[in-house]
C-alpha positions as CSV (number, residue, x, y, z in Angstrom):
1,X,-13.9,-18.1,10.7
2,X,-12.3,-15.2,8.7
3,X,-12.5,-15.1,5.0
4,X,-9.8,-13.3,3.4
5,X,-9.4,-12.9,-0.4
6,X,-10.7,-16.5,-0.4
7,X,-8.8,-17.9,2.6
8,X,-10.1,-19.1,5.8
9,X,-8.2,-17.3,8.9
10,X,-8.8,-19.8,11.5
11,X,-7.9,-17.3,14.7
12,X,-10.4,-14.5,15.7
13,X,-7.8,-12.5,17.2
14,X,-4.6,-10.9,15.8
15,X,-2.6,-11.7,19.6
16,X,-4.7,-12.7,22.2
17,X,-1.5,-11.3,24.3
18,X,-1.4,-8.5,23.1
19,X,-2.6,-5.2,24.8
20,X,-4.3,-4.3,21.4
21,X,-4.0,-3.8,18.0
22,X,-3.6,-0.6,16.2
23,X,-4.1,0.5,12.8
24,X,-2.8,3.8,11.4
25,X,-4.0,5.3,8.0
26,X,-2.3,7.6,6.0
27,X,-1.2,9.1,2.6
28,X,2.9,9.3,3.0
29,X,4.6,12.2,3.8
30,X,2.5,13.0,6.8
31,X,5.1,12.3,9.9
32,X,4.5,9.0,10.5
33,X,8.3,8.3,10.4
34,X,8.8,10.6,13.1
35,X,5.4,9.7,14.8
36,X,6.3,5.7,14.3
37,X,9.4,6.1,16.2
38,X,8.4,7.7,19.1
39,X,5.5,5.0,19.9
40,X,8.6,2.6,19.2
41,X,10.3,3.6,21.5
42,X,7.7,3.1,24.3
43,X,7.9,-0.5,26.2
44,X,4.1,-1.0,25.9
45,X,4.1,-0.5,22.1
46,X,5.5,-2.5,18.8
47,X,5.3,0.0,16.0
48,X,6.2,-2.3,12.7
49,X,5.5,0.1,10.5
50,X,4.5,0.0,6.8
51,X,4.0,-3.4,6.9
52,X,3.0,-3.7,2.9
53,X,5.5,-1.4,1.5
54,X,8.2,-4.3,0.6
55,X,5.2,-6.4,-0.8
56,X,3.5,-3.9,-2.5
57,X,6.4,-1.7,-3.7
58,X,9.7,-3.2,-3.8
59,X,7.9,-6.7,-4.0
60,X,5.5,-5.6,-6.4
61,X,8.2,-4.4,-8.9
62,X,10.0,-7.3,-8.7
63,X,6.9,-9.7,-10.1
64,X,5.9,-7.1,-12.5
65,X,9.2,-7.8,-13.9
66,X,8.8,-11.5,-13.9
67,X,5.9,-11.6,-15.4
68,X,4.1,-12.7,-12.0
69,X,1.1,-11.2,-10.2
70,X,1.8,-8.3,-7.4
71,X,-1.0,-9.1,-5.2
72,X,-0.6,-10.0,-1.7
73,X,-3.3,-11.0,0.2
74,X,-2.9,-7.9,3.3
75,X,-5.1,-9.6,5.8
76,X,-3.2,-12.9,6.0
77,X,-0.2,-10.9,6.0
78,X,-1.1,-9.2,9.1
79,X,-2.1,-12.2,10.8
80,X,1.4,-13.5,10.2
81,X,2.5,-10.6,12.5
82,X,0.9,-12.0,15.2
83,X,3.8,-13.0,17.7
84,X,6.2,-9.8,17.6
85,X,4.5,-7.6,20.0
86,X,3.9,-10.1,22.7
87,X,2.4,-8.3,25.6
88,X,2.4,-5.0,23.8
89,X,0.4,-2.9,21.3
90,X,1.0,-4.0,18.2
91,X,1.1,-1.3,15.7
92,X,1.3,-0.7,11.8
93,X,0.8,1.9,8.6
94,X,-2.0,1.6,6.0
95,X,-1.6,3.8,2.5
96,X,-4.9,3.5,0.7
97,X,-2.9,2.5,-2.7
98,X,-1.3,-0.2,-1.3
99,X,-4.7,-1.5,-0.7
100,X,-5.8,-0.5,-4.1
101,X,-2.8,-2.7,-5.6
102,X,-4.2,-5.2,-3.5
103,X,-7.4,-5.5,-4.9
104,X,-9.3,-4.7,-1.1
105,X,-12.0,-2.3,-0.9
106,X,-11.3,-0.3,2.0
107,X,-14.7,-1.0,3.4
108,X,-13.7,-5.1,3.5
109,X,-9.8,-4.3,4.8
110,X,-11.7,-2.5,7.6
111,X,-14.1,-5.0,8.6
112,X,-11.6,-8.1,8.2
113,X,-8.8,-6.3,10.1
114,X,-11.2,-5.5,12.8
115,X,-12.5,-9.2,13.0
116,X,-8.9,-10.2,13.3
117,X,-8.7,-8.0,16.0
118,X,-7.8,-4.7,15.3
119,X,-9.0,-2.2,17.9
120,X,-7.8,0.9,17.7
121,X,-7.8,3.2,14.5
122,X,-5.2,6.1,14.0
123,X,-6.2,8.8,11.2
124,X,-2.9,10.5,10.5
125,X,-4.0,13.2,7.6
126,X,-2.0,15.8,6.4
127,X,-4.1,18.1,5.4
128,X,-2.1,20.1,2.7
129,X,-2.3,16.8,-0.2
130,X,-0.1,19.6,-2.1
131,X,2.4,19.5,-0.3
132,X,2.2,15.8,0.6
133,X,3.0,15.1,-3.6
134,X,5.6,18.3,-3.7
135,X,7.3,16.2,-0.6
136,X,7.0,13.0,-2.5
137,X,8.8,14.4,-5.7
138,X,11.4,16.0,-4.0
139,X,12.2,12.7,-1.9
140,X,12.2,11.0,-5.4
141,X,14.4,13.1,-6.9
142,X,16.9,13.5,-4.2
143,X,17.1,9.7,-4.5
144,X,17.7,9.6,-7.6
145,X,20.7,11.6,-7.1
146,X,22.2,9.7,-4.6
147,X,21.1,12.2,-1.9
148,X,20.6,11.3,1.5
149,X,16.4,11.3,2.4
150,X,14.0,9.6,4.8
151,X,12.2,7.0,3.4
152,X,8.3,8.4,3.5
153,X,8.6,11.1,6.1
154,X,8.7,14.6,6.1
155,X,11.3,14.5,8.6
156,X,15.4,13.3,8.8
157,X,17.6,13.4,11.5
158,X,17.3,16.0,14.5
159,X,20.8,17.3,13.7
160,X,20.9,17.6,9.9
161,X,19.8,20.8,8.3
162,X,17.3,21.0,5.5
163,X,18.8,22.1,2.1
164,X,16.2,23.5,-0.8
165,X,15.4,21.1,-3.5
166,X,13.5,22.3,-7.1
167,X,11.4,20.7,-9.0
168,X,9.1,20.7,-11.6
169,X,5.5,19.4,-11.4
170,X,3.7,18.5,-15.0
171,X,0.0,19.4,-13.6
172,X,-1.5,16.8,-16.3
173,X,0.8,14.0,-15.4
174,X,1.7,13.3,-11.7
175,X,3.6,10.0,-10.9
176,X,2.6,9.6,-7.2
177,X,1.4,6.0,-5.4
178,X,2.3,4.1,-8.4
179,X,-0.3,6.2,-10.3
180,X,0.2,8.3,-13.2
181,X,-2.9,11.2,-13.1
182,X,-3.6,14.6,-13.7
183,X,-2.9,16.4,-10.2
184,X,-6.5,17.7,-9.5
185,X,-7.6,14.1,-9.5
186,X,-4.6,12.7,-7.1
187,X,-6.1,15.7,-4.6
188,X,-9.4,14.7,-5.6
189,X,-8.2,10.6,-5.0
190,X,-6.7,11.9,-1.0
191,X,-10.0,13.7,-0.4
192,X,-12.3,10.8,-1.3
193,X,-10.6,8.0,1.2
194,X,-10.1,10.3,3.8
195,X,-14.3,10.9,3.5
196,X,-14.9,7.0,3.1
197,X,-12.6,6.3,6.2
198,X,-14.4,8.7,8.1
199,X,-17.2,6.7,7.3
200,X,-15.8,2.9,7.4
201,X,-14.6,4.0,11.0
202,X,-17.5,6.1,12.3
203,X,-17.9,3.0,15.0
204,X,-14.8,2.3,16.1
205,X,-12.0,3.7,18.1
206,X,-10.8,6.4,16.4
207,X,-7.9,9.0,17.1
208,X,-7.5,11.9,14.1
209,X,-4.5,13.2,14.1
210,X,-2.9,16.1,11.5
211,X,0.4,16.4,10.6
212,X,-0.3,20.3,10.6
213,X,-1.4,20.3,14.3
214,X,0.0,17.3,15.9
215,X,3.1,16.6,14.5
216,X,4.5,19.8,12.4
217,X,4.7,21.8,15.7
218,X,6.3,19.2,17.5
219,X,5.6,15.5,17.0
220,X,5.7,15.0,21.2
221,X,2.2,16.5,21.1
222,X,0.8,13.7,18.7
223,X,2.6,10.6,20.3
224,X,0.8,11.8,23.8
225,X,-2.4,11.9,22.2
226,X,-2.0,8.4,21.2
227,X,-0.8,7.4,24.7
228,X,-3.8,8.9,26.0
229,X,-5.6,7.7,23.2
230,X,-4.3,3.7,24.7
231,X,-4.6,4.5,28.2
232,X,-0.8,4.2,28.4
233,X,1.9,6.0,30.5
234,X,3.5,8.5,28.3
235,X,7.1,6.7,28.4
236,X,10.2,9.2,27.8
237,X,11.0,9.8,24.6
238,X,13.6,11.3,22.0
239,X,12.8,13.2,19.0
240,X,15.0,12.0,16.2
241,X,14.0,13.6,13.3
242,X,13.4,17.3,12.1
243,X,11.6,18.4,9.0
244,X,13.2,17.9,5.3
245,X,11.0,20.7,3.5
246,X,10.4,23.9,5.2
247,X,10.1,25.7,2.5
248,X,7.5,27.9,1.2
249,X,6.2,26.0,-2.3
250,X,6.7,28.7,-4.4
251,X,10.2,28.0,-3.3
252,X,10.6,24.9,-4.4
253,X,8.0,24.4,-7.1
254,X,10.1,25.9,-10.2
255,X,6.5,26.0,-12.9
256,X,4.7,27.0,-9.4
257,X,2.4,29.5,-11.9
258,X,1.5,26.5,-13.8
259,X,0.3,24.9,-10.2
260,X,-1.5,28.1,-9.4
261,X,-3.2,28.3,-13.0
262,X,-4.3,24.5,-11.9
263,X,-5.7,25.0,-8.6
264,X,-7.5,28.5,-9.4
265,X,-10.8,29.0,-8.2
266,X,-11.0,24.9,-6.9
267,X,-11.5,23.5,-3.2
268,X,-7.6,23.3,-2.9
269,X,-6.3,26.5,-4.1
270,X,-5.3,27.4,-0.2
271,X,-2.9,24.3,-0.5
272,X,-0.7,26.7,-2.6
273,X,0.6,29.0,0.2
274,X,0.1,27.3,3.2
């Protein structure tokens, strides 16, 4: 029996139908729209996405404001997912925050999952955790001005073309993940899970991808590394989405100095002109 969060999960197995089950980590910002979609649209996957984000964000706010508790319990949640993919990979999106707003060590959400029946492990990292919050911000604020942006990709539609967006960055107070910290310690925060996960995974299938590598340059090179990465046929697919900042960040980083005093002399000062 499975113990989650103080609830017994009576089934061993997430789909016992299922060609596997498939787990994807990453920080946001990182392609896995784009990514997502293309292993959608193959017939032996189901990619559901992030399946905490209405829980954890949208749901989260919502009991905040009523005075009720946020927490979901993520491991019962994902064995109510069970039926969907049927004979196919099932597939979903982890951020680490949702699991902190959880109250799950990573350590325990990998070892439950994986007695539930989680197989495979997907590390999608984008390297540049610079750019992943510049990214963030602008999204934010392009929503907030009723602009039209992808929900947590670095990508939009193929056909529209990306338009320069500024914005400022207060180095001692970055509101990014529902957490409000100076930025050297959100950078420091990325770094540290990516290490742990490296190290909660180093027995299991694992396929490390990069956004700068595999999905950047063209995202058909990371959706065949997963296929070969499942042992799958590498089903025809359409590439729906382009990039939303292409833009160097001094171009779009208006107190950019103030980022550069920051990062000076640190472990992440090449993050500024990549």
């Amino acid at each position: 029996m499975l113990k989650s969060l103080g609830k017994t999960i009576s089934s061993p197995i997430l789909n016992k139908f299922s060609l596997g089950n498939i787990a994807m980590f990453h920080i946001g910002r990182s392609g896995s729209t784009v990514l997502g979609d293309l292993l959608n649209q193959s017939p032996k996957i189901l990619w559901d996405g992030e399946i905490y984000h209405t829980y954890v964000d949208w749901g989260g706010q919502k009991a905040l404001r009523k005075g009720e508790s946020p927490i979901i319990d993520p491991v019962q949640l994902l064995h109510a997912q069970k039926i969907k993919a049927r004979r196919r990979y099932y597939g979903f999106e982890v951020k680490f925050y949702h699991l902190d707003r959880t109250n799950i060590s990573l350590s325990d959400y990998i070892q439950q999952i994986s007695e539930l029946g989680v197989s495979h492990f997907i590390i999608l990292k984008r390297k540049n955790y610079l750019r992943k919050i510049v990214s963030s911000y602008v999204s934010f604020d392009k929503k907030q001005a009723n602009l039209r942006t992808i929900d947590d990709s670095d990508h939009h539609s193929a056909e529209t073309k990306p338009t320069l967006h500024k914005i400022n960055l207060n180095i001692d107070s970055i509101n990014i993940d529902s957490t409000q910290k100076p930025l050297l310690e959100h950078l420091n925060y990325y770094q540290d899970r990516f290490q742990t996960l490296d190290t909660e995974l180093a027995d299991q299938k694992v396929l490390r991808l990069t956004y700068e590598e595999d999905i950047a340059q063209g995202p058909i090179d990371g959706y065949q590394k997963v296929c070969n990465f499942l042992d799958i046929s590498q089903h025809p697919v359409t590439v729906q989405y382009g990039k939303t900042n292409p833009f160097k960040l001094s171009e779009i980083v208006e107190n950019f100095s103030d980022v550069e005093k920051a990062l000076k002399n640190t472990e992440f000062e090449w993050m500024l002109y990549e």
